[in-house]
C-alpha positions as a Markdown table, in Angstrom:
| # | Residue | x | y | z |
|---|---|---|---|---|
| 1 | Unk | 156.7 | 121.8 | 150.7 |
| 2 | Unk | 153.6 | 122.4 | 148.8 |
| 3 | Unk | 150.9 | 119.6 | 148.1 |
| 4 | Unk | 149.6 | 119.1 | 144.9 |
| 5 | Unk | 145.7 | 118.4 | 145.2 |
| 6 | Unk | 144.5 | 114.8 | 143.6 |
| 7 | Unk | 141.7 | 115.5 | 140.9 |
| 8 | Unk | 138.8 | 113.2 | 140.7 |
| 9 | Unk | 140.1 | 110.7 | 138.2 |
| 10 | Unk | 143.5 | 110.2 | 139.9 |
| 11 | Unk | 141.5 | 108.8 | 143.3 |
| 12 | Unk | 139.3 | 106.6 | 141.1 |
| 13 | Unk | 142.5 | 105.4 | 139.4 |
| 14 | Unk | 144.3 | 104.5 | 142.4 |
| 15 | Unk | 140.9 | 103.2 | 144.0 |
| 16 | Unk | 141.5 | 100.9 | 140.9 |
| 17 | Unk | 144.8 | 100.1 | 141.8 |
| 18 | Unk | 144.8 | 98.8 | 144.9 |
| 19 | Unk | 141.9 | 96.9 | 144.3 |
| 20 | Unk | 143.6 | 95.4 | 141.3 |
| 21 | Unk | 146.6 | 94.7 | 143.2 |
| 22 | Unk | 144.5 | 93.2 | 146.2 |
| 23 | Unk | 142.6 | 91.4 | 143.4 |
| 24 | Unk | 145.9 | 89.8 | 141.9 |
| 25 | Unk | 146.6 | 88.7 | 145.3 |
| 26 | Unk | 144.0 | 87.1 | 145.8 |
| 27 | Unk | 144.0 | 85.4 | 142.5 |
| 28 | Unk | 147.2 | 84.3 | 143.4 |
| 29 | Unk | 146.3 | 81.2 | 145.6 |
| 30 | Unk | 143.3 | 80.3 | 143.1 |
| 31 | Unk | 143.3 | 77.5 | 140.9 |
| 32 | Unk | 142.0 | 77.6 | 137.4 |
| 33 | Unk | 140.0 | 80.3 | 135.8 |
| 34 | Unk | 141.9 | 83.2 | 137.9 |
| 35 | Unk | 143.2 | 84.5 | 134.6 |
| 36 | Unk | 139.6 | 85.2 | 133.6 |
| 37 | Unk | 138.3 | 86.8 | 136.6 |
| 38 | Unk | 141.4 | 88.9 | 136.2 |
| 39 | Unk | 140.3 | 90.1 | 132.8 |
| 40 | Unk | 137.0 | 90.4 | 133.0 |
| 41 | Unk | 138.0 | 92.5 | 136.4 |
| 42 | Unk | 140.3 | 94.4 | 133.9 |
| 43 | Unk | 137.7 | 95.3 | 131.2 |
| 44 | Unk | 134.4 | 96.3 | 133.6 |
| 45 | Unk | 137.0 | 98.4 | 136.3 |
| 46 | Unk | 139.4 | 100.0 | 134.3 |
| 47 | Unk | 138.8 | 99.5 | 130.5 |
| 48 | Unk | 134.6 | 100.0 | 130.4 |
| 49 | Unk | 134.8 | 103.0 | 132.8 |
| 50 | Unk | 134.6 | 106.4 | 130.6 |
| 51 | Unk | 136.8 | 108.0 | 133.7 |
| 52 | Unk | 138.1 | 111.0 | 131.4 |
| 53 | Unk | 135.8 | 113.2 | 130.0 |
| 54 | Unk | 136.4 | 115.2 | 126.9 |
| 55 | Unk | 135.2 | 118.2 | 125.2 |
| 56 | Unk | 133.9 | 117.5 | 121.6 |
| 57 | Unk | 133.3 | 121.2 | 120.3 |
| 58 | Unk | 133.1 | 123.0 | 117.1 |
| 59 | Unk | 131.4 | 125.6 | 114.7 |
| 60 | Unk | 128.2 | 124.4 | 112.3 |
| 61 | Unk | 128.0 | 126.3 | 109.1 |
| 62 | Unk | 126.5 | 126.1 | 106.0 |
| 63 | Unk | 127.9 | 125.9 | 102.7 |
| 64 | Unk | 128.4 | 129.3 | 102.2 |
| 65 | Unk | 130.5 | 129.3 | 105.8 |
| 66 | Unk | 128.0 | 131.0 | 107.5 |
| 67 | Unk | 127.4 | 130.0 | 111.3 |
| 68 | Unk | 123.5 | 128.6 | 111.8 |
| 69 | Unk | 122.0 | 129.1 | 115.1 |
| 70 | Unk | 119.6 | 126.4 | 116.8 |
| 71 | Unk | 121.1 | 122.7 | 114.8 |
| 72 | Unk | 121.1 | 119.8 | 117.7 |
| 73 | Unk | 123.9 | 118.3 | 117.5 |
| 74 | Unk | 124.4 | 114.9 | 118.6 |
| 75 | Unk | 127.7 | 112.9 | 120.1 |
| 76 | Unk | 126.8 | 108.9 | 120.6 |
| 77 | Unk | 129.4 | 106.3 | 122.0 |
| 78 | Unk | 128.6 | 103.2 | 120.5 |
| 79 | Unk | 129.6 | 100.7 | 123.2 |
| 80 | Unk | 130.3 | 96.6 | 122.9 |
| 81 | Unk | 127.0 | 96.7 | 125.1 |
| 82 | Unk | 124.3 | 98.4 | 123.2 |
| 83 | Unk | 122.2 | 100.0 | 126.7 |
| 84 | Unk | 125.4 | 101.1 | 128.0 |
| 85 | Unk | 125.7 | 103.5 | 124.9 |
| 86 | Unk | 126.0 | 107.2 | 125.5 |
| 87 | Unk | 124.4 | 109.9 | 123.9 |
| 88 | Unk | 124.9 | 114.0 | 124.7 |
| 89 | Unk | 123.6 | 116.8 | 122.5 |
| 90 | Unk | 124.1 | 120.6 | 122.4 |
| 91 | Unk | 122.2 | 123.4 | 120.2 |
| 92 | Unk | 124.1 | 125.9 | 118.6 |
| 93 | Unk | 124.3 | 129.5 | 119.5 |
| 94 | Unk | 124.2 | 132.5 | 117.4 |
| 95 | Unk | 127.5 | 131.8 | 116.4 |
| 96 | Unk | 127.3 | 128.6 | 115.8 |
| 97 | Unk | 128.8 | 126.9 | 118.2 |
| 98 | Unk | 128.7 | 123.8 | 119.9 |
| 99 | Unk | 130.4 | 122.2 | 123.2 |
| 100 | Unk | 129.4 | 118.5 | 124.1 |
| 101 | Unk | 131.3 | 117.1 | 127.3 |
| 102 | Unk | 131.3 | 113.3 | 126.3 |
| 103 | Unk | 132.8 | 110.2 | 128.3 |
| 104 | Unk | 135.7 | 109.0 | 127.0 |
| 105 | Unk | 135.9 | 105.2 | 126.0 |
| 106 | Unk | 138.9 | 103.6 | 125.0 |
| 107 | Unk | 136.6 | 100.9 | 123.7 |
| 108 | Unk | 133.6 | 102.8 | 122.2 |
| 109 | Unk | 133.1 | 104.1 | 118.4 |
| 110 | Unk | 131.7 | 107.6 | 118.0 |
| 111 | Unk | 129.2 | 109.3 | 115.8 |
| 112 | Unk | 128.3 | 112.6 | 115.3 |
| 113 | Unk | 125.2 | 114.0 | 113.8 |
| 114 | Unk | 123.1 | 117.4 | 113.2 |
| 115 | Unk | 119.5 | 118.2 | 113.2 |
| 116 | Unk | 117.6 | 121.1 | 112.6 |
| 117 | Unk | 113.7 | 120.9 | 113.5 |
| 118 | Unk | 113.7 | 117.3 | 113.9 |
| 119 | Unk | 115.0 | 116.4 | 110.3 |
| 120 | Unk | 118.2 | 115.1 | 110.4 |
| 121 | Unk | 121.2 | 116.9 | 108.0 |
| 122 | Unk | 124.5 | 115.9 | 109.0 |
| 123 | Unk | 126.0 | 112.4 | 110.2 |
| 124 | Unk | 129.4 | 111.1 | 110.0 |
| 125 | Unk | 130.2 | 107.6 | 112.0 |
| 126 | Unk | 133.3 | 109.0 | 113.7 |
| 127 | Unk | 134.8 | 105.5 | 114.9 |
| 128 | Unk | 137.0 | 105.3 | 118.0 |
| 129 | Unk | 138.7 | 108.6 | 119.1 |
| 130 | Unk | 141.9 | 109.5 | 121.0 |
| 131 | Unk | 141.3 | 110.4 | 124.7 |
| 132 | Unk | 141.7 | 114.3 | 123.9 |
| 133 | Unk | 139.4 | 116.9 | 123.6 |
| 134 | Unk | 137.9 | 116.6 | 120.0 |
| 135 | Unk | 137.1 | 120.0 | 117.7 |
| 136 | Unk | 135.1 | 119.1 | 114.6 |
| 137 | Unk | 133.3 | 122.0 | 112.6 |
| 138 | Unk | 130.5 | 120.7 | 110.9 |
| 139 | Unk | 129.2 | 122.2 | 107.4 |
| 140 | Unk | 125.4 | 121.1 | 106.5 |
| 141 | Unk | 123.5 | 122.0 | 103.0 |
| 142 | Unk | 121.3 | 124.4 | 103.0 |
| 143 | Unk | 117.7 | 123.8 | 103.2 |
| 144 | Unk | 115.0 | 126.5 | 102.8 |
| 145 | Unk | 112.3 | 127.4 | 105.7 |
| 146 | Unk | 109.6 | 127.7 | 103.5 |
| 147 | Unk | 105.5 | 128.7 | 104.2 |
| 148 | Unk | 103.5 | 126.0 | 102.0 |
| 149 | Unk | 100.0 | 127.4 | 100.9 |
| 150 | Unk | 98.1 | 126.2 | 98.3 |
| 151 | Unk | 94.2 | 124.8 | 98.0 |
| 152 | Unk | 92.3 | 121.3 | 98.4 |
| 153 | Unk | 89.6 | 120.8 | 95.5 |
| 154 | Unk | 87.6 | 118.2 | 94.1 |
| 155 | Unk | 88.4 | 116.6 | 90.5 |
| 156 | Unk | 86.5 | 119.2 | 88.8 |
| 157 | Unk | 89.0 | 122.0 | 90.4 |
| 158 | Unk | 86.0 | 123.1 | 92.8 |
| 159 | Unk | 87.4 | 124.3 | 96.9 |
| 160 | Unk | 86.5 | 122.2 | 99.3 |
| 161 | Unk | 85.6 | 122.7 | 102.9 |
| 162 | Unk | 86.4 | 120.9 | 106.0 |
| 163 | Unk | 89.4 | 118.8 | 104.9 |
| 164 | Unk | 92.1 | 117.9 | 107.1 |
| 165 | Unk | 95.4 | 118.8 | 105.7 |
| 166 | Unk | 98.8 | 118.8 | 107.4 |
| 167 | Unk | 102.4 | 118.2 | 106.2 |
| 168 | Unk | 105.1 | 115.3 | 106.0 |
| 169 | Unk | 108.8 | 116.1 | 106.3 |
| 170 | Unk | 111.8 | 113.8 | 106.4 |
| 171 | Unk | 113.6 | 112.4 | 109.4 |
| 172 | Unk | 116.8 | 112.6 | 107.5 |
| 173 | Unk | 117.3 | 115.3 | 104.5 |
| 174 | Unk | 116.7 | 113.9 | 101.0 |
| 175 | Unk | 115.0 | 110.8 | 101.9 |
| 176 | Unk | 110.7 | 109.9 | 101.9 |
| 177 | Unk | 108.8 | 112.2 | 103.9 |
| 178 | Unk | 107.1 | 110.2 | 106.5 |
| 179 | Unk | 107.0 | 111.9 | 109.6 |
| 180 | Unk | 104.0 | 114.7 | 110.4 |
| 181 | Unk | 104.9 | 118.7 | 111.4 |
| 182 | Unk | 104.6 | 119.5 | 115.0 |
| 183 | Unk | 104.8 | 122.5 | 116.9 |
| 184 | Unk | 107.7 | 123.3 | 119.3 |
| 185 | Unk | 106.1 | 121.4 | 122.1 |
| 186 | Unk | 105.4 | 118.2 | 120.1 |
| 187 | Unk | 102.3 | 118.8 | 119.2 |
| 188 | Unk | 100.5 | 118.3 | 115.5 |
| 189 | Unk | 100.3 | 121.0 | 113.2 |
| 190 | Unk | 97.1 | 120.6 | 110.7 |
| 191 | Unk | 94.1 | 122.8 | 109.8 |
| 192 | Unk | 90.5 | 122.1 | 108.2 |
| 193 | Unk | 90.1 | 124.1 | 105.6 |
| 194 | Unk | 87.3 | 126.4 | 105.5 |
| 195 | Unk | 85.4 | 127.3 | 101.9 |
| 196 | Unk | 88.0 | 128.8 | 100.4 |
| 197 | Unk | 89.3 | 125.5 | 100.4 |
| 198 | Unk | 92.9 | 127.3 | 100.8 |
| 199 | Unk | 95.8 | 125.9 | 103.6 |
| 200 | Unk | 99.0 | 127.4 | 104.6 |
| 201 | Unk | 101.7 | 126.3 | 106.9 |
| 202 | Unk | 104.3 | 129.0 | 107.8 |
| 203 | Unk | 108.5 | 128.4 | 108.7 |
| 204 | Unk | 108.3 | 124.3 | 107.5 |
| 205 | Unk | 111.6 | 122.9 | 107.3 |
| 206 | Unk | 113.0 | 120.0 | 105.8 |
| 207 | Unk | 113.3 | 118.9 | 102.4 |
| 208 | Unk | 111.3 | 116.7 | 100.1 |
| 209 | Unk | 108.1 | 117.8 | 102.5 |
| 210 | Unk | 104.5 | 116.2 | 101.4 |
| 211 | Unk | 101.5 | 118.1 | 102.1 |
| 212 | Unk | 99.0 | 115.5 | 103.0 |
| 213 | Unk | 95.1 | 115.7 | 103.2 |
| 214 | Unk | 91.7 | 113.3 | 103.9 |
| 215 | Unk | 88.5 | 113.5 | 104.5 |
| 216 | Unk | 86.2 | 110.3 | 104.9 |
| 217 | Unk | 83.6 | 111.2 | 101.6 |
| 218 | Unk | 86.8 | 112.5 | 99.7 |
| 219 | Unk | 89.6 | 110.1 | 100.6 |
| 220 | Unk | 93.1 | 110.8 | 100.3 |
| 221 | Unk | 95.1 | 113.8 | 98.9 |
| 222 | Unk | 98.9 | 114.2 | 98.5 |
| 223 | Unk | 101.3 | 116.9 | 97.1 |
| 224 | Unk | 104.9 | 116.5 | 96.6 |
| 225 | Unk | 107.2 | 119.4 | 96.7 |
| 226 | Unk | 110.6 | 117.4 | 95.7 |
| 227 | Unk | 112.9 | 121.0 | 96.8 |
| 228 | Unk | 111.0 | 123.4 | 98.6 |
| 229 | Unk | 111.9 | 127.3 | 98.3 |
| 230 | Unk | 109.8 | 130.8 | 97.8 |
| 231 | Unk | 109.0 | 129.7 | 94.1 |
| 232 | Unk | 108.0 | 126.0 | 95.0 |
| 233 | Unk | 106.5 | 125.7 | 98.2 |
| 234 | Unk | 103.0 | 124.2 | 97.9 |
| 235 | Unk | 100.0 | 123.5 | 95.3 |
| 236 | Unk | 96.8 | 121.9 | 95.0 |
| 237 | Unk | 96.0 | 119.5 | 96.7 |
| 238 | Unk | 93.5 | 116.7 | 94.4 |
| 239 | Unk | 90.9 | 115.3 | 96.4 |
| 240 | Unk | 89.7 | 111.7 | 94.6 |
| 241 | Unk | 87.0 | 110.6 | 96.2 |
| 242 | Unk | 85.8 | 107.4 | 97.6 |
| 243 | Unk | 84.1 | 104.3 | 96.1 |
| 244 | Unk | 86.2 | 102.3 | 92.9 |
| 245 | Unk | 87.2 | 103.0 | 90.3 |
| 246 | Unk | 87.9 | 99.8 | 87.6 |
| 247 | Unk | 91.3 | 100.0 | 85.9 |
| 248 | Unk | 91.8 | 97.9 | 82.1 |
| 249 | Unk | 94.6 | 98.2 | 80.1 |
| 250 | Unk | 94.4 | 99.3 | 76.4 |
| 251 | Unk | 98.1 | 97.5 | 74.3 |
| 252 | Unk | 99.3 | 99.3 | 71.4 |
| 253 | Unk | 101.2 | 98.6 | 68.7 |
| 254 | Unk | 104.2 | 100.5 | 67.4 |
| 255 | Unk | 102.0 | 103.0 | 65.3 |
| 256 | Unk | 99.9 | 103.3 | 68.6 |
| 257 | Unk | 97.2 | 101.5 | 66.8 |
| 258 | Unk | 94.8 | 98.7 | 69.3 |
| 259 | Unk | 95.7 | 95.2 | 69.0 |
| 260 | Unk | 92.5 | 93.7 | 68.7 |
| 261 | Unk | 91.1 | 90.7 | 69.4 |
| 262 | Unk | 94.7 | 88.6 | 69.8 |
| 263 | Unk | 96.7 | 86.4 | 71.8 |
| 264 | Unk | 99.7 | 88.0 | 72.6 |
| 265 | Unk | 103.0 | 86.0 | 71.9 |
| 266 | Unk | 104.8 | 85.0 | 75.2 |
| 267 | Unk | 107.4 | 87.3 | 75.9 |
| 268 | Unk | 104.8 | 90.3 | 75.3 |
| 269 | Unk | 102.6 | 89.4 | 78.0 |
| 270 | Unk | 103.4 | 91.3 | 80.7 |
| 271 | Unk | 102.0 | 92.6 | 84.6 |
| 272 | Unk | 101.0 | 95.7 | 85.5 |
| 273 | Unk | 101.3 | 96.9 | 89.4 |
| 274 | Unk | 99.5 | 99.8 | 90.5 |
| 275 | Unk | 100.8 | 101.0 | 93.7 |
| 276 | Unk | 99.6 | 104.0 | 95.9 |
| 277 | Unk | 102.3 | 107.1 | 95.4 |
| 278 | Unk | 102.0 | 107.8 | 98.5 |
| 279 | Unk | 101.1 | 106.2 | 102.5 |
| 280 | Unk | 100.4 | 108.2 | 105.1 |
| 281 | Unk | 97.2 | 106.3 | 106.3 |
| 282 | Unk | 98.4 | 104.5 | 109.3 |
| 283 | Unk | 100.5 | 108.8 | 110.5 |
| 284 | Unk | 97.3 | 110.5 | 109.1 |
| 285 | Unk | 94.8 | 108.0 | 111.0 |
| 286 | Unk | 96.5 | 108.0 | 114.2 |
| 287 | Unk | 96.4 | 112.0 | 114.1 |
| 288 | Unk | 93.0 | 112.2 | 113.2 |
| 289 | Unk | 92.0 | 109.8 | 115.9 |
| 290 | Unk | 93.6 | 111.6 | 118.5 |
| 291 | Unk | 92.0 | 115.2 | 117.5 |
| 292 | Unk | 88.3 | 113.3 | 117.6 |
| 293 | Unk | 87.7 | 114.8 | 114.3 |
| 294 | Unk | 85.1 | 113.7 | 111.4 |
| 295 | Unk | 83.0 | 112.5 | 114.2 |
| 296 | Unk | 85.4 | 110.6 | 116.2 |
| 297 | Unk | 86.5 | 108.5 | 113.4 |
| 298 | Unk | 89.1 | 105.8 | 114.5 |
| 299 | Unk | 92.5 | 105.5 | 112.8 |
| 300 | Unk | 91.2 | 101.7 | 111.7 |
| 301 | Unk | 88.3 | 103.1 | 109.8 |
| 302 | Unk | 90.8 | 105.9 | 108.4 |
| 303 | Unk | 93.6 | 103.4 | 107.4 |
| 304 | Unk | 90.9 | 101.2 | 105.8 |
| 305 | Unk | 89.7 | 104.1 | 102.8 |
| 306 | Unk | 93.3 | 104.1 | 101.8 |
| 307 | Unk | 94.4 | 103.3 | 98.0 |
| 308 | Unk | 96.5 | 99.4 | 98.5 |
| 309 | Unk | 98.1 | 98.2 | 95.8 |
| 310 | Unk | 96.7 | 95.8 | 93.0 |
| 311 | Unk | 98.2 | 93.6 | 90.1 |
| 312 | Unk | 96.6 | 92.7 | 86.6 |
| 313 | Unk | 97.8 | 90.7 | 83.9 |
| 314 | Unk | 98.0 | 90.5 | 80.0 |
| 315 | Unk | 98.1 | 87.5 | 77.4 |
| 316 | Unk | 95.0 | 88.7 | 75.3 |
| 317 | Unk | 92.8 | 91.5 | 74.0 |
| 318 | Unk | 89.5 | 91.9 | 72.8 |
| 319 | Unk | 87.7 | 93.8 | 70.2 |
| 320 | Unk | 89.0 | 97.3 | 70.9 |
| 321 | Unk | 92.3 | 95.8 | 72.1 |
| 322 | Unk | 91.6 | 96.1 | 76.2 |
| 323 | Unk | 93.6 | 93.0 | 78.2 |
| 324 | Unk | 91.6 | 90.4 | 79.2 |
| 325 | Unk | 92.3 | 91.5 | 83.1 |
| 326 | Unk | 91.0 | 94.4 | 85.3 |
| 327 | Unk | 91.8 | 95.4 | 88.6 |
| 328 | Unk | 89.2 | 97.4 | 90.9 |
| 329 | Unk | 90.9 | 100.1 | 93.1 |
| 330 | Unk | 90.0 | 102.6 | 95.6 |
| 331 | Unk | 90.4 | 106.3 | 94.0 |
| 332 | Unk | 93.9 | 107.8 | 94.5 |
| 333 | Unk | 97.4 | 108.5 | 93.0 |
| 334 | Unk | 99.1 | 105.6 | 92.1 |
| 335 | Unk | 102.9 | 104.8 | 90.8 |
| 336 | Unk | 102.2 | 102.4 | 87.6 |
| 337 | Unk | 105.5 | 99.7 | 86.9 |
| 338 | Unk | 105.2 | 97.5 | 84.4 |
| 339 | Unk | 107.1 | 93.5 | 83.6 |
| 340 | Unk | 106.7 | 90.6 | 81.7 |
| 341 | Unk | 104.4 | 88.1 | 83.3 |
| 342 | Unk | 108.0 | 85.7 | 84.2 |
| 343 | Unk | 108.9 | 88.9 | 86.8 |
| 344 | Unk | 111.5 | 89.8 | 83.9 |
| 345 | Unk | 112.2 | 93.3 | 82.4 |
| 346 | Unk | 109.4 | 94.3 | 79.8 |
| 347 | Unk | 110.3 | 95.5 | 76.7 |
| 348 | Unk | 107.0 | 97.6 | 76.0 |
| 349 | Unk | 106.2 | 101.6 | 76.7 |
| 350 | Unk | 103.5 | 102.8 | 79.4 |
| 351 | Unk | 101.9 | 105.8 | 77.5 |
| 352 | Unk | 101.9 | 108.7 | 79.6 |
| 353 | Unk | 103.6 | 109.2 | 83.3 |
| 354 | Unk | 104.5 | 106.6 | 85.4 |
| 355 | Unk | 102.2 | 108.5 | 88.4 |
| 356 | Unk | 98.3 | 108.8 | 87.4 |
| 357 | Unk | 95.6 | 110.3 | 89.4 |
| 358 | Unk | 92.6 | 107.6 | 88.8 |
| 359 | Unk | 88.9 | 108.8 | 90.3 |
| 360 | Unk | 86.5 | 108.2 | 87.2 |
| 361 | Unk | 84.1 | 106.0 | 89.4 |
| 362 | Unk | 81.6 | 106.1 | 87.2 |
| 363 | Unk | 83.7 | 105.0 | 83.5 |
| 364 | Unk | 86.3 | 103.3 | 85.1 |
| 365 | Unk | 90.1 | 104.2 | 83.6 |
| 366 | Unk | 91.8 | 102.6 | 80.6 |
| 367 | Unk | 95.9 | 102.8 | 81.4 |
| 368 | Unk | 97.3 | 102.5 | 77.1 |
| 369 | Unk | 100.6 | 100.1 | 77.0 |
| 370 | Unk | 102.1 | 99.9 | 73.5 |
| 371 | Unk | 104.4 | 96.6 | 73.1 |
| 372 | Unk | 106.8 | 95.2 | 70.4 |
| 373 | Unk | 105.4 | 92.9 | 68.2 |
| 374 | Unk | 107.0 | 91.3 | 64.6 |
């Protein structure tokens, strides 16, 4: 008579059993609260135990079906008890493929997710699975590996040396870039430029990326390259300066012509926020504090020279038709948004781009608003 051999999971199984019948037993002569014993017995022993394991495998492609080599890709089981959660991961081959052994859970959702050079591309949240092996092929958009080059320069287009300039990618494709390049060991990837003022970054991945740049006389630089590729893959890089720069606003009429010396009606009063474009300070201060560079300047004294946001108001103008506010801001790139003064939505036009460099230190900058009036 030939004898079978018991696998791993059937001895666990009737391990579980016999304890469950010894366990009912005992229950048996207890009074109250037996039942629950019993089911929490149930759930930790039999129910919580990922006993099976099963093969999640597949093919990653990209949209044009063609296999990419070197995506993580990432299997979690959410459990009811969050540090009980599981997590495997695989890379894919040269053709592709991936093959993730992963505890089963009967009580567990499941995600899935792909990454490629820490930027995440691909998630889908699974939910609860069947206890069989689990083949999912995976297609993820196509995002260029790009070299960014370009040069830092003053205002007046001039190179300049010895800045510190590195590059921000996404941790998930499409969204703000706010994690800094590293190497394949972790490590940061920057360069100070030398006279030429030029800096290059070679095989960047991830898309929008933001090249970043600082040095302590010529503050903060940023460049945003919204989808990388061969023709788009870096620029120059505006260095502002330090000290403040005074910000008034000029209102307009209709025809563009000042508003002089008037009070304006209620609901054309409005607020003006100017907030930086970008903020790196706290990444790019931490860096820079770790590589002892510009003298061993500490991230505090780094964060502190960065553009923070500022607020003025309307309600009058004067002779040449400049608001009766100003607002006093460290040199930088700043996102301008505009409302009435209740919070509301302002009828009125900001003339020119919503983004504007402001460094004139010396003159100060005059932002032009034109508004409705009867």
């Amino acid at each position: 008579m030939a004898i079978g051999r018991t696998t791993g999971w059937s001895l666990r199984l009737i391990k579980s059993v016999v304890a469950l019948a010894a366990l009912v037993i005992a229950l048996s002569s207890c009074g109250g609260g037996g039942e629950l014993l019993l089911g929490y017995y149930l759930y930790k022993n039999v129910i919580d135990k990922g006993g099976n394991s099963r093969i999640w495998h597949g093919v990653v492609t990209n949209t044009n079906s063609v296999p990419v080599e070197g995506y993580l890709v990432e299997i979690t089981a959410n459990r009811p008890d969050p540090a009980a959660d599981e997590r495997r991961t695989d890379t894919t081959d040269t053709a592709g493929e991936y093959r993730i052994i992963m505890p089963y859970y009967e009580i567990a959702t499941y995600e899935i997710s792909v990454k490629h050079d820490g930027v995440l591309v691909f998630s889908d949240e699974v939910g609860p699975v069947f206890d069989v092996d689990q083949h999912r092929d995976i297609q993820v958009a196509p995002i260029a590996t790009v070299t960014l080059s370009g040069t830092a320069t003053d205002t007046a287009s001039d190179p300049l040396a010895q800045v510190f300039v590195t590059v921000a990618k996404p941790q998930a494709a499409g969204t703000t870039p706010d994690t800094l390049l590293t190497d394949g060991e972790g490590k940061l990837k920057y360069l100070m430029t030398n006279t030429t003022g030029v800096y290059m970054f070679e095989n960047v991945f991830g898309a929008p990326l933001l090249v970043a740049a600082f040095h302590p006389d010529l503050g903060f630089g940023y460049y945003f390259i919204e989808e990388p590729s061969s023709m788009n893959s870096g620029g120059t890089v505006v260095m502002p300066g330090t000290g403040s720069v005074k910000v008034s606003v000029r209102v307009l009429d209709g025809a563009g012509n000042p508003v002089a010396s008037d009070i304006l009606p209620v609901d054309s009063r409005f607020a003006m926020t100017l907030t930086p474009a970008y903020n790196l300070a706290s990444q790019l201060g931490t860096a820079i504090a770790a590589e002892g560079l510009f003298g061993n300047i500490t991230a505090e004294e780094v964060i502190a020279l960065h553009p923070t946001a500022a607020e003025l108001t309307v309600s009058s103008t004067g002779p040449d038709g400049q608001g009766d506010n100003t607002a006093t801001l460290a040199p930088g790139l700043y996102a301008i948004t505009i409302e009435t003064a209740t919070g509301g939505a302002f009828l009125g036009v900001l003339v020119g781009g919503e983004s504007r460099l402001l460094t004139d230190t010396e003159n100060g900058e005059v932002i032009e608003v034109k508004i409705p009036l009867d």
